[in-house]
FIRO-523380 format. One line per 5 residues: number of its first residue (from 0); their letters; for each residue x, y, z of C-alpha. Coordinates in nm, 2 decimals, decimal comma, always signed. Example, Ala and Ser with C-alpha at 12.3 -4.5 7.8 and 13.67 -1.06 7.14 Angstrom:
<atoms>
0> as> +1,23 -0,45 +0,78; +1,37 -0,11 +0,71
</atoms>
This chain:
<atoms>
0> xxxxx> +0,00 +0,00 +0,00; +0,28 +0,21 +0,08; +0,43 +0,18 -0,28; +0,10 +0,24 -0,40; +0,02 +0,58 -0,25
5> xxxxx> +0,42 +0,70 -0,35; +0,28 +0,66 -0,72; +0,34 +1,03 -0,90; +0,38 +1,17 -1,23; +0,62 +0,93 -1,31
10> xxxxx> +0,32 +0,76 -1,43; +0,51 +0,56 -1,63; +0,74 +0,35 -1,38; +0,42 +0,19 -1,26; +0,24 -0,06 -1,47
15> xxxxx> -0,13 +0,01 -1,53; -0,28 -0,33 -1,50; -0,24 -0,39 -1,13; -0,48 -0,27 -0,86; -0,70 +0,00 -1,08
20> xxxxx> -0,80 -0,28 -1,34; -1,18 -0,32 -1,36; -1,34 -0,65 -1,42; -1,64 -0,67 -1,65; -1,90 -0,55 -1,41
25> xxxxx> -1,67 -0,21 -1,42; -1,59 -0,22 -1,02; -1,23 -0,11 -0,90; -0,97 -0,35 -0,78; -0,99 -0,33 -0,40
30> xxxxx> -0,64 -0,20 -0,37; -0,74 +0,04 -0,62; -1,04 +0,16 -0,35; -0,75 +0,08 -0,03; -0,54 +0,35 -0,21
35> xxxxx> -0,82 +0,60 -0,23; -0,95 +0,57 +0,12; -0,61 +0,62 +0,26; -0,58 +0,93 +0,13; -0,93 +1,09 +0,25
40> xxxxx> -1,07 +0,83 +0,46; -1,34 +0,61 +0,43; -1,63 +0,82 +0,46; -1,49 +1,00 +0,19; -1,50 +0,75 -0,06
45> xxxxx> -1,78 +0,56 -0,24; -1,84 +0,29 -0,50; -2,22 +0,25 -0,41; -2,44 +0,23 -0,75; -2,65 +0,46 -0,61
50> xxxxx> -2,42 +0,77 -0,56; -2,23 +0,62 -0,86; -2,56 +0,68 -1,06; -2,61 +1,07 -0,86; -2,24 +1,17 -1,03
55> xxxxx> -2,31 +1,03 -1,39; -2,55 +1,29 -1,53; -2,60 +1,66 -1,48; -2,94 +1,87 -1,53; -2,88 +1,76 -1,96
60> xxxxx> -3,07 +1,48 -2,12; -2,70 +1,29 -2,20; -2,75 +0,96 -2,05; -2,62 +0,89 -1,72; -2,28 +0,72 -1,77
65> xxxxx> -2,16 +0,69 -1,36; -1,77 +0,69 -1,28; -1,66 +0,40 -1,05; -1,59 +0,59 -0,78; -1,64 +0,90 -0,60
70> xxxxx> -1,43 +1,07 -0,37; -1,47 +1,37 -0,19; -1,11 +1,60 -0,11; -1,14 +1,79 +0,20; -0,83 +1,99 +0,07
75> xxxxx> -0,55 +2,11 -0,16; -0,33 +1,87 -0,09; -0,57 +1,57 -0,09; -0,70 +1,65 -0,45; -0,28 +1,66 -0,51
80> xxxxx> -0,23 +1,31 -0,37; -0,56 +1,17 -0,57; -0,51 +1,31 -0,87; -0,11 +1,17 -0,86; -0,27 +0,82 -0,77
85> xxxxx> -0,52 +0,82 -1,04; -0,30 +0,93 -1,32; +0,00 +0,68 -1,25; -0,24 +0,44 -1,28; -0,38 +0,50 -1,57
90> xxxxx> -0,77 +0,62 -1,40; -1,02 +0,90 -1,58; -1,03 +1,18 -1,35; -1,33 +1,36 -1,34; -1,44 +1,66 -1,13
95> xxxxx> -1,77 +1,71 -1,03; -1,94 +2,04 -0,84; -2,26 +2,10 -0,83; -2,42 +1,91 -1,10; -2,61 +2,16 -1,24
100> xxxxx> -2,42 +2,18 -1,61; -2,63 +2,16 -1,93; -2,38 +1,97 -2,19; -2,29 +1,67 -2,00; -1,98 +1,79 -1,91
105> xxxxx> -1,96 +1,51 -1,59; -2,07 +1,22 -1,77; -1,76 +0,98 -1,73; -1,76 +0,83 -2,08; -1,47 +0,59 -1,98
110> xxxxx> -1,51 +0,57 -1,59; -1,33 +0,65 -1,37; -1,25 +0,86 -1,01; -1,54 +1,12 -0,98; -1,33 +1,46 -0,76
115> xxxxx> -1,66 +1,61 -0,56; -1,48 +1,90 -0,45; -1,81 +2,04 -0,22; -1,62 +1,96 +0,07; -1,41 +2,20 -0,02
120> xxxxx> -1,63 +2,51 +0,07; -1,44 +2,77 +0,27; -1,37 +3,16 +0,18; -1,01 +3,15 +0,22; -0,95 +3,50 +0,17
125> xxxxx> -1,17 +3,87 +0,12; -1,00 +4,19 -0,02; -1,23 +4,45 +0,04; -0,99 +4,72 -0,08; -0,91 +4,53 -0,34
130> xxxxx> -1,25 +4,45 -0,46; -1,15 +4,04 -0,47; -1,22 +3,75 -0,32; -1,05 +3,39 -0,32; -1,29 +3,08 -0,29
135> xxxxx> -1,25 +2,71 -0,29; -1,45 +2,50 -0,51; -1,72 +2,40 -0,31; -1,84 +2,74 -0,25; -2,18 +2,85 -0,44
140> xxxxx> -2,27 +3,24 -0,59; -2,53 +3,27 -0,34; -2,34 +3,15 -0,06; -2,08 +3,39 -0,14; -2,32 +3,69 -0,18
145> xxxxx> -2,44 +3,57 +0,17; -2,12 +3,61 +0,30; -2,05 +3,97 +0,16; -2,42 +4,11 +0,24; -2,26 +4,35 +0,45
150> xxxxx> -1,96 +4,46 +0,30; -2,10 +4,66 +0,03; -1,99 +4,42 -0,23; -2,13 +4,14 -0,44; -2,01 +3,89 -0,72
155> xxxxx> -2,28 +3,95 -1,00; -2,17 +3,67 -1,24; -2,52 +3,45 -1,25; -2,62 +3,19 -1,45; -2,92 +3,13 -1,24
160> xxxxx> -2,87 +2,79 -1,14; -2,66 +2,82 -0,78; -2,36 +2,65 -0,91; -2,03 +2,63 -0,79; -1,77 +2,93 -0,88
165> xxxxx> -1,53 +2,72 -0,97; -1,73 +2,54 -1,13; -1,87 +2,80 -1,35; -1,49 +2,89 -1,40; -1,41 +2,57 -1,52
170> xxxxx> -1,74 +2,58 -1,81; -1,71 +2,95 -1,89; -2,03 +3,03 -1,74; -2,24 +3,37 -1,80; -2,58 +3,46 -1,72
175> xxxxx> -2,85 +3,74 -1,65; -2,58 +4,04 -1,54; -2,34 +3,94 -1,82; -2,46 +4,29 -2,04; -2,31 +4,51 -1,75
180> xxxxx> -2,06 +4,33 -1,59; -1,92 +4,07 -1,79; -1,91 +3,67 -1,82; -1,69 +3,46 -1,53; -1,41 +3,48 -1,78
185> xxxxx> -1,40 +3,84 -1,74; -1,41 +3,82 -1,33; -1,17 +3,55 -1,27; -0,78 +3,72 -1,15; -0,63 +3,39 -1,05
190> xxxxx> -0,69 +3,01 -1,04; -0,53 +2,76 -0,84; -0,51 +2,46 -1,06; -0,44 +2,07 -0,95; -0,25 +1,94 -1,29
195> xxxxx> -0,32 +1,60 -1,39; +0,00 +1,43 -1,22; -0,09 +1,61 -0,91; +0,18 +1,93 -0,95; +0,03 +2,27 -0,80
200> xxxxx> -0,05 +2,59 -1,05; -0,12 +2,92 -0,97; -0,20 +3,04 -1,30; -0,14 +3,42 -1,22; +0,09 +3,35 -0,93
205> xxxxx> +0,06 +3,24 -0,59; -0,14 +3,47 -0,38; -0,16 +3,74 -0,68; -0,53 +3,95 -0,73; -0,35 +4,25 -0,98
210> xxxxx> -0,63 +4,42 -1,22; -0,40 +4,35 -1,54; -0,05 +4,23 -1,64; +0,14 +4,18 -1,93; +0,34 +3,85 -1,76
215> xxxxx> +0,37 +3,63 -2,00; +0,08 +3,37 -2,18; -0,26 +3,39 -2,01; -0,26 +3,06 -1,81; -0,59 +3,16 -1,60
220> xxxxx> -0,76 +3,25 -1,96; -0,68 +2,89 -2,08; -0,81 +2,66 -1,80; -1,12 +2,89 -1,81; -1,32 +2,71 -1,99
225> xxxxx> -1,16 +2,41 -1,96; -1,43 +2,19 -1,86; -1,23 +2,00 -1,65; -1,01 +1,83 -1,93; -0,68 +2,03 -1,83
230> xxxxx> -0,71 +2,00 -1,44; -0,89 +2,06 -1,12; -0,94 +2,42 -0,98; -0,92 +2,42 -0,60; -0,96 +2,77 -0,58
235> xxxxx> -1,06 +3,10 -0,73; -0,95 +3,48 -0,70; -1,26 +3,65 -0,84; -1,31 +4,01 -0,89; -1,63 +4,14 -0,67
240> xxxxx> -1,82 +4,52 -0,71; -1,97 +4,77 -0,56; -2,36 +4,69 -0,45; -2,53 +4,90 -0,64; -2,68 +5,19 -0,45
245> xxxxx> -3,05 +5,15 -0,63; -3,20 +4,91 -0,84; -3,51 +4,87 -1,02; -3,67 +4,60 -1,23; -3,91 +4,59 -1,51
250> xxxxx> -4,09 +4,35 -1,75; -4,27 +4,46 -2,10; -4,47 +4,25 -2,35; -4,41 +4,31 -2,68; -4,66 +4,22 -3,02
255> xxxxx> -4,39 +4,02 -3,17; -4,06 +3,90 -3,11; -3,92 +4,13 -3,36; -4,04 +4,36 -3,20; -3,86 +4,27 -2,85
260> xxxxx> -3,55 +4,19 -3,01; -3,53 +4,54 -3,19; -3,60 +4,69 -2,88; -3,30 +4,54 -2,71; -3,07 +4,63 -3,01
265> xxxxx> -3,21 +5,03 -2,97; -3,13 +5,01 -2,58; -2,79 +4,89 -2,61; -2,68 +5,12 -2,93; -2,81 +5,45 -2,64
270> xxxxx> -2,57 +5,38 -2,42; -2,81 +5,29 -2,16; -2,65 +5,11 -1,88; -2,84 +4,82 -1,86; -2,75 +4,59 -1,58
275> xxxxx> -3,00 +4,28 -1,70; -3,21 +4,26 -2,03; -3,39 +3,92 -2,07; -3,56 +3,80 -2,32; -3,91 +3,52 -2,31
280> xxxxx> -4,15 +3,44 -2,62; -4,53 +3,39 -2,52; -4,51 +3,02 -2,45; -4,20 +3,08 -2,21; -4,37 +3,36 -2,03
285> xxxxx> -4,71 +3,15 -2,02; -4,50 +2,87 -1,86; -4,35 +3,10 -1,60; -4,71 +3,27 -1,51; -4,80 +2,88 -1,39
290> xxxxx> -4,49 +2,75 -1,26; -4,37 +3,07 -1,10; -4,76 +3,18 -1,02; -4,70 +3,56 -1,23; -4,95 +3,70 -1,40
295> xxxxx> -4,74 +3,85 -1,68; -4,92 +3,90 -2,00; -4,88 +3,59 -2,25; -4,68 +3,75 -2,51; -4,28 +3,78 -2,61
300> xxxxx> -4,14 +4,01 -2,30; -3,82 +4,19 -2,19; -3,73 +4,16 -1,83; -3,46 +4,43 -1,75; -3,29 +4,60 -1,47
305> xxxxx> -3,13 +4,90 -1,39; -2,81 +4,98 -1,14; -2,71 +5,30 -1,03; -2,80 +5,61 -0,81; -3,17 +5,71 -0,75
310> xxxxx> -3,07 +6,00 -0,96; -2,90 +5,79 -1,23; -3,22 +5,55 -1,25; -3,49 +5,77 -1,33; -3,30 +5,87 -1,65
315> xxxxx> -3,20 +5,53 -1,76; -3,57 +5,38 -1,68; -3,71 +5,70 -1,89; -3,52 +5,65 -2,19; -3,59 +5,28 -2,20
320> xxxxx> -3,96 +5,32 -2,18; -3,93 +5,58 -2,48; -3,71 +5,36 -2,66; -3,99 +5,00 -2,57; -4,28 +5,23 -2,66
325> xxxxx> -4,16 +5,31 -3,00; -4,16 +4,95 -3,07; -4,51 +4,89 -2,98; -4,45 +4,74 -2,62; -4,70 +4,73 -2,41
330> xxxxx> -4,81 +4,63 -2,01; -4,49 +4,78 -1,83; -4,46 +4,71 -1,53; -4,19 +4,83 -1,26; -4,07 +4,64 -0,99
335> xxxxx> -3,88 +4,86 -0,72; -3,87 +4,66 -0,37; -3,65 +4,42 -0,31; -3,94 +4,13 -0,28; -4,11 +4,25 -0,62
340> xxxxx> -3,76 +4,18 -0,78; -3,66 +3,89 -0,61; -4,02 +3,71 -0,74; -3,96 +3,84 -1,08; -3,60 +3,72 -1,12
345> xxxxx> -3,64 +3,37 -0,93; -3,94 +3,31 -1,20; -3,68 +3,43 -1,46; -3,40 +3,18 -1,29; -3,70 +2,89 -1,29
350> xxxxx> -3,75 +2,91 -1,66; -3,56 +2,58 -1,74; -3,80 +2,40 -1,47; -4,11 +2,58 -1,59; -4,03 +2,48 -1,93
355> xxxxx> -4,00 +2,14 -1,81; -4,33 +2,11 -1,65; -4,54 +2,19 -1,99; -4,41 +1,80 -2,09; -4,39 +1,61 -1,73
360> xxxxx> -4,18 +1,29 -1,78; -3,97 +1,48 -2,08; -3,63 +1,57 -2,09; -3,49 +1,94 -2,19; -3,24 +2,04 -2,42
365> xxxxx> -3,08 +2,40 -2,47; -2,95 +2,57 -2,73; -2,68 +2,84 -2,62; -2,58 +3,03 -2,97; -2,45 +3,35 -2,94
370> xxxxx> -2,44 +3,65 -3,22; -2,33 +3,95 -3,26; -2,55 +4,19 -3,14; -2,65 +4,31 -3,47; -2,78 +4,00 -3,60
375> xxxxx> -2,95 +3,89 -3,34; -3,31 +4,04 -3,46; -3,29 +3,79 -3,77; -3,16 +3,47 -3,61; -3,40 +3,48 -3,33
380> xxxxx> -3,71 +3,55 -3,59; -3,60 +3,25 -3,76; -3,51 +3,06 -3,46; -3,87 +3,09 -3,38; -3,99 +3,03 -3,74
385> xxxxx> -3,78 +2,72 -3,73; -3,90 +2,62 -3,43; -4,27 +2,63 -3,52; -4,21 +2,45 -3,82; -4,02 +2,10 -3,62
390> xxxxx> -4,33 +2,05 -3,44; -4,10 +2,02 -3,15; -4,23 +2,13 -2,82; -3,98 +2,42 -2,72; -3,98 +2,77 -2,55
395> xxxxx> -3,68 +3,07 -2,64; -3,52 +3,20 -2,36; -3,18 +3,41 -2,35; -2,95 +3,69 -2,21; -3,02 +3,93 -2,55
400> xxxxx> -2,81 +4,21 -2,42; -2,53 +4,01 -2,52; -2,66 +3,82 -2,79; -2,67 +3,45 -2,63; -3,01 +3,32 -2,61
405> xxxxx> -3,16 +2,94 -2,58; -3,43 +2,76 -2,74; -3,53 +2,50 -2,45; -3,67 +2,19 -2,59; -3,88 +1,90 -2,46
410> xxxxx> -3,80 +1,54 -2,60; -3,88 +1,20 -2,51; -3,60 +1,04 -2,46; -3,78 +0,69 -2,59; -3,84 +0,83 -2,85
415> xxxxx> -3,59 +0,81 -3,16; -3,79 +1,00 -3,43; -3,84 +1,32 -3,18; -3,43 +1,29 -3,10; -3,31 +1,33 -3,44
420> xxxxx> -3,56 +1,57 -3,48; -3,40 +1,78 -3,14; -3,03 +1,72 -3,27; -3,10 +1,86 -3,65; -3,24 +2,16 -3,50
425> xxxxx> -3,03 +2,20 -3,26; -2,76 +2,17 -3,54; -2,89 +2,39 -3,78; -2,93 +2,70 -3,54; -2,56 +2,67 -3,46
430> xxxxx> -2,45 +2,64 -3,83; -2,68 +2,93 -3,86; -2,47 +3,14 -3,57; -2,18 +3,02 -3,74; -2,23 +3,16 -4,09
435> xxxxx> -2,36 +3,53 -3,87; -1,98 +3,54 -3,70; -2,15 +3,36 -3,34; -2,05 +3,08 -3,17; -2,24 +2,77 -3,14
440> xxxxx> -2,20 +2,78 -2,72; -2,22 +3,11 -2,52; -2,18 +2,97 -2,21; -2,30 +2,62 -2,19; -1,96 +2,48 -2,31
445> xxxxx> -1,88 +2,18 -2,57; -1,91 +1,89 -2,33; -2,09 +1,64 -2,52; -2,32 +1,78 -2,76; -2,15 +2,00 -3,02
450> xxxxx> -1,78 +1,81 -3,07; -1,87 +1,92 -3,40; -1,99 +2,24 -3,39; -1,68 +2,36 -3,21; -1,44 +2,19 -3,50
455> xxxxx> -1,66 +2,42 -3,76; -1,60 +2,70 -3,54; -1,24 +2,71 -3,50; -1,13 +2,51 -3,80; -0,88 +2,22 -3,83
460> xxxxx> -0,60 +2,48 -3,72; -0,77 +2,59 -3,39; -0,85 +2,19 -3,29; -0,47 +2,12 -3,38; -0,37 +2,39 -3,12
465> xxxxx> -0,61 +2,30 -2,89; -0,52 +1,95 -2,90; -0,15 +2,02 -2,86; -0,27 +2,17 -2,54; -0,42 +1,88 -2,40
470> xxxxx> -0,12 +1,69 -2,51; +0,14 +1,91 -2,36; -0,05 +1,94 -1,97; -0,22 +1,57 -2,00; -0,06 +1,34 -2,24
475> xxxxx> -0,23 +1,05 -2,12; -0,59 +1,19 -2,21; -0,73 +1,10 -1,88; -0,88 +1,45 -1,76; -1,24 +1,44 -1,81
480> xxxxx> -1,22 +1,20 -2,13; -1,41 +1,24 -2,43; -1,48 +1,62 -2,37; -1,48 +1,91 -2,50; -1,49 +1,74 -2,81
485> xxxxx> -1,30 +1,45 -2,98; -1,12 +1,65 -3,20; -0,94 +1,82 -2,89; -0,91 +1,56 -2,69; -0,64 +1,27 -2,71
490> xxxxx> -0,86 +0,95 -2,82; -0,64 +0,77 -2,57; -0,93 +0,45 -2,47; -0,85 +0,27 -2,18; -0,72 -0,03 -2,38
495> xxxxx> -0,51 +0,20 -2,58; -0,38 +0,35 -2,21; -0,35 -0,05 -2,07; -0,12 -0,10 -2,40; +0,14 +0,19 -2,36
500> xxxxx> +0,13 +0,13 -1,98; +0,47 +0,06 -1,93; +0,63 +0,34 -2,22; +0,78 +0,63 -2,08; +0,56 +0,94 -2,13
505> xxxxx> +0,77 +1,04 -2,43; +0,69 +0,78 -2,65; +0,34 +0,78 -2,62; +0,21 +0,97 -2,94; -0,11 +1,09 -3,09
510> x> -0,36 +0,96 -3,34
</atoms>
């Protein structure tokens, strides 16, 4: 056992076919399990089916495909030892937060050691001077806005869900505040990074939180993103603001969705400071009005709000009802307490579980192009024309202000016909953002679903750099296999790995 837990990333001095071989029910060797325990303990790790079956699936409609174990790190230096053990022995790593991801990013296509890091929840450091904060994985956006409630700051990044921030960090996550204060790419200083043999990163430097810096390639811009298929992030710097000093909310119905979409273009080329501008079509806002019990009218409606002074607001909420009225909007409605906006932004946040509930028993899948802002009007016309046409049961939902937005649709999974039907249009809107200079995810990420969008996107040069990537920080392809997309990851299978076992780390090439 001792030998066993010594293992580093020397990977290749060990042979792969001892104690992590799996026998054709897909269970661990029990030295393999020994190993695991001795590093966190036994409560800590778990090869029931039952938990096994929790960690295979996230909120997608992939199929469940469970690792063979789970273990949950109450540290650093435990995720160090694991992730050394795993990859000298050849094991999939794959970390897990929340569960709350939309492209199957957790599914463990080839097994493996599932990382929960939500043991791992403490605020290990607040800069209020410094507007930044460092967090450990298994801290959540609203438990981090709990803790600064009174310090005048807040981390607005919110992708609705309350999902973990490194989490979001590691799928380039977005949401509602995105228009004003940017995506998690844009609020994230510093990551501290488990590699795949276990070595430590700090990808801006240990214990640096600097607004900008010329040092070198942008190692916290590259594992942001990531999806887990470069390492594990046990820890964040993230940039926080100001609470704003006044906000107000507002929701207006619109005749059409061209209409609405206009309307959002006209807002965003005055200048006005938006904070949130959401976009639902009638049979979003319908569902909402029953799940979330509104009584919004049933017709394609912004939700926005405004950040600023008192002063600053009246302005900002005048010239946005000018500019909503000269579209044809109609039913405004303004939400100023702090319970009004709170009912009108959880219904907002519930959208994917209202939509849900028009199909009970069906499974939801999201679009997530994004556009520029200028073509947005004519690919979310068509989006709904397209989606009218499919017969598909589907709402449109999306953060316009930036031009991302998602078609949410409802498909039995038992049903083949209705799947190919979901996948084709699902495919043709993001060859559709493609050809209008978008991108096929906006925040979702790759994970399973659009391997080949993403080589479309970025052409065969971008995969080939991407690849070398993978290759160069895990050359055994065992972080988070089979995602983003083949193409950028090393099609190393588990027989493949069993083979090359014994070569040194050199000689092991690429397909």
């Amino acid at each position: 056992m001792a030998n066993l837990l010594r293992a580093t990333a020397a990977w290749g001095l060990f042979p792969c076919r001892g104690y992590c071989s799996r026998i054709k029910q897909g269970k661990l060797s029990e030295d393999f399990v020994e190993a695991l325990k001795a590093v966190v303990g036994s409560p800590h790790v778990s090869t029931a089916a039952a938990v096994l079956q929790q960690h295979g699936h996230d909120e997608s409609m992939h199929r469940c495909q469970p690792p063979d174990a789970v273990v949950w790190p109450q540290n650093v230096e435990q995720v160090s030892q694991l992730a050394a053990l795993c990859y000298s022995q050849g094991m999939p790593i794959i970390p897990f937060g929340t569960g709350t991801g939309l492209e199957g990013g957790v599914c463990a296509v080839q097994g493996g050691v599932c990382f929960n890091l939500t043991h791992m929840d403490r605020i290990l450091a607040l800069n209020t001077e410094d507007f930044s904060v460092v967090v450990e994985p298994g801290v959540t956006r609203k438990a981090l806005n709990t803790h600064l409630r009174d310090s005048g700051l807040w981390f607005p990044v919110d992708p609705g869900a309350d999902a973990s921030l490194c989490g979001m960090a590691a799928t380039g996550a977005s949401g509602t505040n995105a228009v004003r204060y940017g995506t998690i790419r844009d609020n994230v200083l510093n990551l501290e990074v488990v590699l795949p043999g276990g070595q430590l990163l700090h990808t801006a430097g240990q214990g640096r939180h600097y607004r900008k810096s010329a040092a070198g390639y942008n190692l916290t811009g590259l594992f942001v993103g990531s999806e887990g298929t470069l390492g594990l992030i046990t820890a964040a710097t993230l940039r926080l603001h100001p609470a704003p000093e006044a906000t107000v909310a507002a929701t207006c119905a619109f005749p059409s969705v061209q209409a609405a979409v206009d309307s959002t273009v006209h807002i965003l080329q005055a200048a006005i400071p938006v904070a949130r501008i959401e976009f639902l079509d009638e049979v979003m806002m319908d569902a909402c009005n029953r799940y979330s019990k509104l009584d919004c009218c049933v017709a394609p409606t912004l939700f926005l709000e405004f950040h600023g002074s008192e002063q600053a607001l009246v302005e900002q909420v005048q010239r946005t009802e000018e500019i909503t009225q000269s579209n044809g909007a109609f039913h405004f409605s303004w939400a100023k307490e702090a319970e009004e906006r709170s009912r009108l932004w959880t219904a907002r946040h519930n959208a994917w579980y209202a939509a849900l509930a028009l199909r009970p028993g069906c499974k939801g899948y999201a679009t997530d192009v994004c556009v520029p802002i200028s073509r947005l009007p004519e690919i979310l016309v068509q989006a709904k024309e397209d989606l009218k046409a499919s017969g598909l049961t589907g709402t449109i939902v999306g953060h316009v202000g930036d031009g991302n937005f998602h078609c949410i649709l409802l498909v039995d999974p038992e049903d083949t016909e209705e799947l190919r039907r979901v996948e084709a249009f699902a495919h043709q809107l993001g060859r559709r953002a493609l050809a209008l200079h978008g991108t096929c995810t906006g925040e979702h990420g790759i994970g399973l679903g659009k391997r080949q969008l993403l080589q479309e996107e970025v052409g065969a040069v971008g995969i080939e750099t991407m690849r070398q990537l993978k290759a160069t920080l895990d050359p055994r392809g065992l972080m988070n296999p089979g995602k983003p997309g083949e193409g950028m990851v090393l099609r190393l299978q588990r027989e493949v790995t069993f083979r090359n076992s014994r070569k040194p780390a050199s000689s092991l090439s690429c397909p």
